[in-house]
C-alpha positions in Angstrom: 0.0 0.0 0.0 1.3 3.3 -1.1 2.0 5.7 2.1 0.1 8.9 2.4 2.2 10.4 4.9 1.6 14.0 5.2 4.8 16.2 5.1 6.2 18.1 8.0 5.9 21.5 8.3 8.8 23.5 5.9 9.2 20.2 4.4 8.4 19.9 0.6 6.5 17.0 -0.5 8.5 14.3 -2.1 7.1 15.4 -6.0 8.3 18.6 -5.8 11.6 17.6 -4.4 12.2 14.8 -7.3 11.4 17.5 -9.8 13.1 20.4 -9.1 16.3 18.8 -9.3 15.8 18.1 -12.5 14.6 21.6 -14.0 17.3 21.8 -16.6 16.6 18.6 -18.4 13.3 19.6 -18.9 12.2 22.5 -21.8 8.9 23.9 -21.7 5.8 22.1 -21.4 2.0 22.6 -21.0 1.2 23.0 -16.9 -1.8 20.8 -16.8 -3.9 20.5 -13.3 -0.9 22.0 -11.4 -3.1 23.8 -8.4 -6.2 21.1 -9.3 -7.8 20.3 -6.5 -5.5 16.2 -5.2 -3.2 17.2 -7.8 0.5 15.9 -6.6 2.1 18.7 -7.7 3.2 21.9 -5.5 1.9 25.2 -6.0 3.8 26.5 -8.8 5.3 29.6 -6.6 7.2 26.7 -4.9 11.0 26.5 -5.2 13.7 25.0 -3.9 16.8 27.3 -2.3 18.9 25.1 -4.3 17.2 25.2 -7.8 18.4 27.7 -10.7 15.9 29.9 -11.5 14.6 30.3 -15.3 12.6 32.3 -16.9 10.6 29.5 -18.7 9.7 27.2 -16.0 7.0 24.4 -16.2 6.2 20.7 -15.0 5.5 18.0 -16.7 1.9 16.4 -16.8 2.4 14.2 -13.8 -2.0 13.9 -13.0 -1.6 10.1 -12.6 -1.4 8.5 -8.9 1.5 6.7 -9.5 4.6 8.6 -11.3 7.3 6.0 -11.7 10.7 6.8 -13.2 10.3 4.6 -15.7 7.2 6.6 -16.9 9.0 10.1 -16.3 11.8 8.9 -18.6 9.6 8.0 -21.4 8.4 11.8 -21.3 11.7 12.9 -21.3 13.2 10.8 -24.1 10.3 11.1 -26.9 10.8 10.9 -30.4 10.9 13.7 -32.7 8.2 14.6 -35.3 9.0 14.4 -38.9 9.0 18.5 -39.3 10.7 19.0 -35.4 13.4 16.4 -37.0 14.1 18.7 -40.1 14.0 21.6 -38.1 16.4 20.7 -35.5 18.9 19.1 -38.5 18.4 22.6 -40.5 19.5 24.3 -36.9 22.2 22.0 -36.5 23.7 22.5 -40.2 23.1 26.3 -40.6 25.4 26.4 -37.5 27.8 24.0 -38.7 28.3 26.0 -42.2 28.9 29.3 -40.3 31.9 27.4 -38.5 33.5 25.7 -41.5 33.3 29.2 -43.3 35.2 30.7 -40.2 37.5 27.6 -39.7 38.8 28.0 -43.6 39.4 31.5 -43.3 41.1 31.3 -40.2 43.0 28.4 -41.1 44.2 29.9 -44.6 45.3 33.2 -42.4 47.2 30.9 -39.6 48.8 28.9 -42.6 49.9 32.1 -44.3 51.0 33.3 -41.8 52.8 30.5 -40.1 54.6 30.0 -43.9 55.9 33.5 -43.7 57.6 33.4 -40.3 58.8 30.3 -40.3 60.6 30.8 -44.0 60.8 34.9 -44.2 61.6 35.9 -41.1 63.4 32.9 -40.4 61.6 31.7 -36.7 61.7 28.0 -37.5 60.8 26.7 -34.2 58.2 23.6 -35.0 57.3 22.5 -31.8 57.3 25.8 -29.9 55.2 27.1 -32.5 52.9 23.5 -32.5 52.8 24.3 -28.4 51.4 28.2 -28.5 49.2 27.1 -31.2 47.6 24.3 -29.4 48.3 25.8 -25.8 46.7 29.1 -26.8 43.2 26.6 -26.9 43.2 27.0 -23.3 41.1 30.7 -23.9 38.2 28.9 -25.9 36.2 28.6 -22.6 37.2 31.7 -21.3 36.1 33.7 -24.8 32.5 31.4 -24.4 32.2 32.4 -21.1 32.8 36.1 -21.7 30.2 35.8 -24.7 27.7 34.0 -22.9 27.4 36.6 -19.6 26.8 39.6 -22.3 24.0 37.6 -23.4 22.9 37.0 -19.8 23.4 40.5 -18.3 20.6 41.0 -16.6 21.0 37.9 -14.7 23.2 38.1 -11.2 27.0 36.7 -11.8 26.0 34.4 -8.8 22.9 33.1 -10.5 24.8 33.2 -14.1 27.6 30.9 -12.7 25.6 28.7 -11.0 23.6 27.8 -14.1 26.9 28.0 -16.3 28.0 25.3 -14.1 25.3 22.8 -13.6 24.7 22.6 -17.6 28.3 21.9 -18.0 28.1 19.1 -15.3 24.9 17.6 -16.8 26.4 17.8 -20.5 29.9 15.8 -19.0 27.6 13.2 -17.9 25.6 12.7 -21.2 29.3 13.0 -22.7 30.5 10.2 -20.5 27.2 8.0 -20.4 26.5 9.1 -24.3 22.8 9.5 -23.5 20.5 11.9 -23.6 18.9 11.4 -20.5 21.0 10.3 -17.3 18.6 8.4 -14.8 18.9 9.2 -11.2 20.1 6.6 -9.1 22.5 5.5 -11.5 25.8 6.8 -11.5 24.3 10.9 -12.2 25.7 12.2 -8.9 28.9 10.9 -9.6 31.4 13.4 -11.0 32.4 13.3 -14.7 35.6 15.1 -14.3 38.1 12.2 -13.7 36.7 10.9 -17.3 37.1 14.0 -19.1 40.7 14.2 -17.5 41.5 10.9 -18.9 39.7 11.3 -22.5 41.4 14.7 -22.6 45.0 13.0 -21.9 44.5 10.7 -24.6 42.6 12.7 -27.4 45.5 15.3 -26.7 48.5 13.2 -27.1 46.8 11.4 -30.2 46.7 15.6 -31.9 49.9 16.3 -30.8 51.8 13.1 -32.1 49.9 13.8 -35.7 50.3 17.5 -35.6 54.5 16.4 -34.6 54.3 14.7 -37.4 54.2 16.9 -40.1 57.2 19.4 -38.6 58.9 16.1 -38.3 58.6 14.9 -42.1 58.8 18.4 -43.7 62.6 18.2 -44.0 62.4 14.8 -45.3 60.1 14.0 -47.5 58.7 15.9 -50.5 56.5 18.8 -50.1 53.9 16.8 -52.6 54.5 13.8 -50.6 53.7 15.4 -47.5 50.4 16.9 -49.0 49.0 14.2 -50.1 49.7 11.4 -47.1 48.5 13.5 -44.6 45.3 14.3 -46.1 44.5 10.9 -46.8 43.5 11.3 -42.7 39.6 11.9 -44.4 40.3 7.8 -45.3 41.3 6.9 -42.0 38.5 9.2 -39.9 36.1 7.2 -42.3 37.8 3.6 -41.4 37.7 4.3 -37.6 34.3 5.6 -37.4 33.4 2.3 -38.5 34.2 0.4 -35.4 34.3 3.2 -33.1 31.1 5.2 -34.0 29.3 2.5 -35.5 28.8 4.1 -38.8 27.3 1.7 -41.7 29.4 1.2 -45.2 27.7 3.6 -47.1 28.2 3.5 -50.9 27.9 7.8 -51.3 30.0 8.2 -48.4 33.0 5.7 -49.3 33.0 7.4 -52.9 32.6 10.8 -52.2 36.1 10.0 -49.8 37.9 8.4 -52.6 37.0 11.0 -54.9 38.6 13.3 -52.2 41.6 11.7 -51.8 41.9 11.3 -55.7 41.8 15.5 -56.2 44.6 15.3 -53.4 46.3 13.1 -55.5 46.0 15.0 -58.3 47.0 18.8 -56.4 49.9 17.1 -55.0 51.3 15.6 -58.0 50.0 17.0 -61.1 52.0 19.6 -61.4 54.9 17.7 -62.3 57.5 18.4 -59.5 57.6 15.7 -57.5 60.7 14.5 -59.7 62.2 17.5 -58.7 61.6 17.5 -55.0 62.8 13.9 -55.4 66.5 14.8 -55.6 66.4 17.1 -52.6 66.0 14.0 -50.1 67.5 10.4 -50.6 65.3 7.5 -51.4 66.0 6.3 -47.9 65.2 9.7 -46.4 62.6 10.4 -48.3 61.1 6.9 -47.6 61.5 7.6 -44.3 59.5 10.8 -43.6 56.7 9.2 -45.5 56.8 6.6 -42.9 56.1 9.5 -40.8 53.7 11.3 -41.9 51.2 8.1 -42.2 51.9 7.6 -39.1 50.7 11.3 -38.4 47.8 10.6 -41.0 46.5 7.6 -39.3 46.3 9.5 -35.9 45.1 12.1 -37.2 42.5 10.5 -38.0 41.8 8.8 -34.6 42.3 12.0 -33.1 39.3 13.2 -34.7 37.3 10.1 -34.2 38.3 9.6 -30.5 37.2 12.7 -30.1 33.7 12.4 -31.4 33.2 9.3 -29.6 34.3 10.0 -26.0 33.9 13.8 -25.8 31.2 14.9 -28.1 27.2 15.1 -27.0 25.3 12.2 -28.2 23.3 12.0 -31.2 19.8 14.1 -30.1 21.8 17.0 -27.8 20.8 20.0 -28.7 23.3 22.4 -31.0 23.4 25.0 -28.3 24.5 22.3 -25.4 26.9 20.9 -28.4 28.8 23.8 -29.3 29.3 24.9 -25.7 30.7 21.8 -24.6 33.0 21.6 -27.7 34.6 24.9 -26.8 34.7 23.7 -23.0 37.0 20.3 -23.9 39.0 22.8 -26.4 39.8 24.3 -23.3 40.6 21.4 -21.6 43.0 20.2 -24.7 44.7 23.5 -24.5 45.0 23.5 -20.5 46.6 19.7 -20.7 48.9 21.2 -23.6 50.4 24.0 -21.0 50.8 21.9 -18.6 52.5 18.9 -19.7 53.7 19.8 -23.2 56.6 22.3 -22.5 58.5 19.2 -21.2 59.7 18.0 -24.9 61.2 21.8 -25.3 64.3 21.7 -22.8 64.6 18.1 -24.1 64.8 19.5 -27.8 66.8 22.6 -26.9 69.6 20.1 -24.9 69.6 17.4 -27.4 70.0 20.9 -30.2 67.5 19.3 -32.3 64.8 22.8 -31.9 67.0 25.6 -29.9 64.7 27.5 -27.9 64.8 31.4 -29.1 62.1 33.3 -28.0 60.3 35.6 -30.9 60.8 39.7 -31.2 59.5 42.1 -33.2 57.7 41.7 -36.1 58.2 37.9 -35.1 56.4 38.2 -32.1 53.4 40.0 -33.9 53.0 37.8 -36.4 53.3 34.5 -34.4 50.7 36.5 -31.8 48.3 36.9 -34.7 48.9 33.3 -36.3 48.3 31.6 -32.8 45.4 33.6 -32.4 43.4 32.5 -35.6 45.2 28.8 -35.3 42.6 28.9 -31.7 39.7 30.4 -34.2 40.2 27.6 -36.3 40.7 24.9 -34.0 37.3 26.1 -32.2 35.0 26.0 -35.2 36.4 22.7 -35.8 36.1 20.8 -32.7 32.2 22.5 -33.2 32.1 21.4 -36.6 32.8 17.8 -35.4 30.3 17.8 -33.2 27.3 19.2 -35.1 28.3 16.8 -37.9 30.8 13.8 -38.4 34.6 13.5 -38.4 34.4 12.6 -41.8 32.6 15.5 -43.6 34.8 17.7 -41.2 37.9 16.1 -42.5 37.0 16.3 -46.2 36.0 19.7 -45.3 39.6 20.6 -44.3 40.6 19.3 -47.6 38.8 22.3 -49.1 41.9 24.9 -47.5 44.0 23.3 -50.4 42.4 24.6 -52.6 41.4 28.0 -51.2 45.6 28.4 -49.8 46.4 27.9 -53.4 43.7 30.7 -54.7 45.4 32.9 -52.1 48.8 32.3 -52.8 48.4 32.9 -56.9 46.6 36.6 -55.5 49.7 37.0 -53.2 52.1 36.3 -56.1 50.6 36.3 -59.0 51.9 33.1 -59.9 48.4 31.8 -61.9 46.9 28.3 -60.7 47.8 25.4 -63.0 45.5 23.3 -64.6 46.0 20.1 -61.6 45.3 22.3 -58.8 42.1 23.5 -60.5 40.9 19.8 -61.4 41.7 18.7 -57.7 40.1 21.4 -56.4 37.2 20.8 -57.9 37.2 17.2 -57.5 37.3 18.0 -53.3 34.3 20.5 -53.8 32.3 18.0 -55.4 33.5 14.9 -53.1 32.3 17.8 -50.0 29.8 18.4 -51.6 28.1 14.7 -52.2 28.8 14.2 -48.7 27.2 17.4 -47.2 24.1 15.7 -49.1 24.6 12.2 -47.3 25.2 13.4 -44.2 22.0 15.9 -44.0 20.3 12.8 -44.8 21.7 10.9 -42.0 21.3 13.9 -39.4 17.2 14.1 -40.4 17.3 10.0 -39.7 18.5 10.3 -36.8 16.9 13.5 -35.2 13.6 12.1 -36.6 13.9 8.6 -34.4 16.5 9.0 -31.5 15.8 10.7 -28.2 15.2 14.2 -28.0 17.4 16.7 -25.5 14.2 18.7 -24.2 16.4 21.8 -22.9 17.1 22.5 -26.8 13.6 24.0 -25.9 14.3 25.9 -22.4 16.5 28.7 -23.8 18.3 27.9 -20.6 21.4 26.5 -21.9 24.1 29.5 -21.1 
C-alpha cells in the first residue's frame, strides 16, 4: 500500500523535491492540473533554495497517482516529429556552415601566416610554435564564457555561474554515459571530471603526435608527398568511425572520400615536380618521412574520431548544449597542452634538435596573430565535429587546399595550374556529395533518436 504520509511543516513534499532537481533537463511544457484540487504537484510559486531559476519554467503532466521513473523517462526521451526532425537538423547545419566558413578563413590566415615566419623571417621553431598554437586553446572557454554573460546580463553573476556550471556538469555526464537522458540513481551524482581528464590526456597526445608529425617529415620527405599522405587522414577518420562510431558502409559516403583523396592526388602531383623535390631528399630519407607522416595521418585521424566518440554530446543533444561543450573540452586540450607539453622543449633545446629562441619584433606579432586565428580555427572545428561527423569535417579541411592555393596565386601572382584546378574541384564535389549524405543521416537520426528537451528551455548558457 502506497504511504500517504503527510509532510512536515517546511518540508516539501517528495514530488516537488524529485522534480526540481531536474529543472534543466526539462524544456517547456504545458502545466496541466498543477493547483487542481489532489493534484500531486506543488503550487507553482514553490521552489527549492537550491534550484536555478529560469525564466521558462514548467512541469511535466504528472495527474496520474502513480509517477514511476520509468514513466517520467519516457516523457523525457520522446521521439521527434518528422517536421521538429528537419528543423532541428536545419539548426544543426546552418550552425555547422557558419563554423567551416570561419575555420577555412582562419585556417588559410594561420597557414599564411605561419609559412611567412617560419621561412621569411626565419623563426623556425616547430614544436614551440605547435605548443602556443595548441596551448593558446586553453582561452576557448574563457572567450564562451565572456560571450555568454553579455547575453545573460541582466541575470546576477552568482545566478549566471551557477547555471553555467550545472549545464556543464549535466552535458559531462551525457558526454561520458553518451545519453540523452542520465537516470537518477545510476551513477548521475557521480562526478564526470576524472573521465574527461583521462579522455582529454588521450585525445590530446593522439593531436599532438599527428600535428608532430608533419614538422617532423617536412625536411624529409617531398613537399607533394607530404600533402598528399596527410590528407588521406579523411580515409582513415572514415575507417575508424566504422568500429568506433558505429557508422554503416555507405556507398555515397566511401566514394565521395575516394574522390577526395583522388583530387589530393591530383594537387599534390600534377604539377609535375615531384621529380624535382625527389632529388632534394634520398630515397632512404625520403622513404622515411613518409613513414612519418602516415603515421601522423592515421592518428590524425583517430584523433578526430576519438574525439567524437568519447567527448562529443550524443546524437539528439541540442546544438546550443553541443557547441558549448565543444569549446569547453577545447579548453581542456589546451589546459593539458600547458601543462604537460613544454617538457619536450628543454629536451629538444639540450639534445639541439629545436633551440629554444624566444620571438621579437615583427616575429612576435606575427606568431601573436597566427596563434590567435590557429585557436579560431581549431574552435570551429572541434564545433564542426560535433554538429556533424569526423568525416565530412575532414574532407571539409581538404577544401583549404584549394582556397591556400587561390590565395597564394593573388599573393604572387603566380596563376593556378590546370591540376590544382581539377583537384580542387574534385574536393568541392567529393564535400559536396557528402554534405548531401550526411544531411540525410542527421534528419534520420533526429527524426527517431531521443530528443534533449532543454534544446527548448533557452536555458542553456
Amino acid at each position: 500500500m502506497r504511504s500517504t504520509k503527510t509532510p512536515r511543516p517546511g518540508e516539501q513534499p517528495l514530488l516537488s523535491s524529485y522534480h526540481s532537481s531536474d529543472d534543466e533537463e526539462r524544456g517547456r511544457r504545458t502545466l496541466r492540473g498543477g493547483n487542481r484540487r489532489g493534484s500531486p504537484l506543488p503550487p507553482t510559486s514553490t521552489s527549492s533554495a537550491h534550484t536555478p531559476t529560469y525564466s521558462h519554467f514548467a512541469v511535466p503532466d504528472l495527474t496520474t497517482s502513480r509517477p514511476t521513473l520509468s514513466r517520467r523517462s519516457t516523457n523525457q526521451l520522446r521521439s521527434r516529429s518528422p517536421t521538429s526532425a528537419r528543423l532541428e537538423a536545419k539548426r544543426k547545419y546552418t550552425y555547422a556552415a557558419v563554423f567551416l566558413v570561419t575555420s577555412l578563413v582562419s585556417f588559410v590566415v594561420q597557414t599564411e601566416l605561419a609559412s611567412y615566419i617560419q621561412h621569411d623571417l626565419g623563426w623556425n621553431k616547430a614544436y614551440a610554435m605547435l605548443y602556443l598554437t595548441h596551448g593558446s586553446w586553453v582561452f576557448l572557454w574563457p572567450l564562451q564564457l565572456l560571450f555568454l554573460r553579455l547575453q545573460r546580463r541582466e541575470q546576477s553573476w552568482h545566478q549566471f555561474w551557477n547555471n553555467h556550471k550545472q549545464i556543464l556538469r549535466k552535458t559531462a555526464q551525457m558526454v561520458e554515459r553518451q545519453e540523452v537522458r542520465v537516470p537518477r540513481g545510476m551513477g548521475a551524482d557521480r562526478s564526470p571530471w576524472p573521465y574527461l581528464a583521462r579522455t582529454t590526456a588521450v585525445v590530446t597526445t593522439a593531436l599532438t603526435v599527428a600535428g608532430s608529425s608533419w614538422y617532423v617529415a617536412v625536411s624529409m620527405t617531398t613537399p607533394s608527398d607530404l600533402t598528399a599522405i596527410y590528407n588521406c587522414s579523411a580515409f582513415f577518420a572514415y575507417a575508424f568511425s566504422i568500429p568506433l562510431l558505429k557508422e554503416r558502409l555507405r556507398l555515397d559516403k566511401m566514394v565521395a572520400v575516394f574522390v577526395a583523396i583522388i583530387g589530393v592526388l591530383v594537387v599534390a602531383y600534377g604539377g609535375g615536380s615531384s621529380s624535382d623535390e625527389a632529388g632534394q631528399a634520398g630515397p632512404a630519407t625520403r622513404f622515411a618521412g613518409n613513414i612519418v607522416i602516415g603515421i601522423g595521418s592515421v592518428l590524425y585521424g583517430l584523433y578526430e574520431v576519438l574525439y567524437k566518440r568519447y567527448a562529443c554530446p550524443p546524437d539528439g543533444t541540442s546544438a546550443n548544449r553541443s557547441m558549448m561543450f565543444a569549446n569547453t573540452f577545447g579548453s581542456l586540450i589546451g589546459v593539458f597542452t600547458v601543462l604537460v607539453l613544454w617538457i619536450p622543449i628543454p629536451v629538444l633545446h639540450v639534445l639541439g634538435w629545436e633551440t629554444f629562441e624566444m620571438p621579437t619584433g615583427e616575429t612576435a606579432s606575427l606568431l601573436l596573430i597566427s596563434v590567435f586565428a590557429n585557436m579560431v580555427f581549431s574552435g570551429s572545428f572541434l564545433v564542426l565535429i560535433s554538429l556533424t561527423s569526423p568525416v565530412l569535417s575532414s574532407v571539409a579541411a581538404l577544401l583549404t587546399i584549394f582556397i591556400v592555393a587561390i590565395v597564394d596565386w593573388c599573393l604572387t601572382g603566380q596563376p593556378l595550374e590546370a591540376p590544382a584546378i581539377l583537384g580542387g574541384l574534385l574536393i568541392i564535389a567529393a564535400f559536396a556529395m557528402l554534405s548531401w549524405s550526411t544531411w540525410k543521416e542527421m534528419n534520420e537520426e533526429e527524426r527517431k533518436g531521443p530528443v534533449d528537451l532543454s534544446s527548448d528551455s533557452g536555458d542553456e548558457d
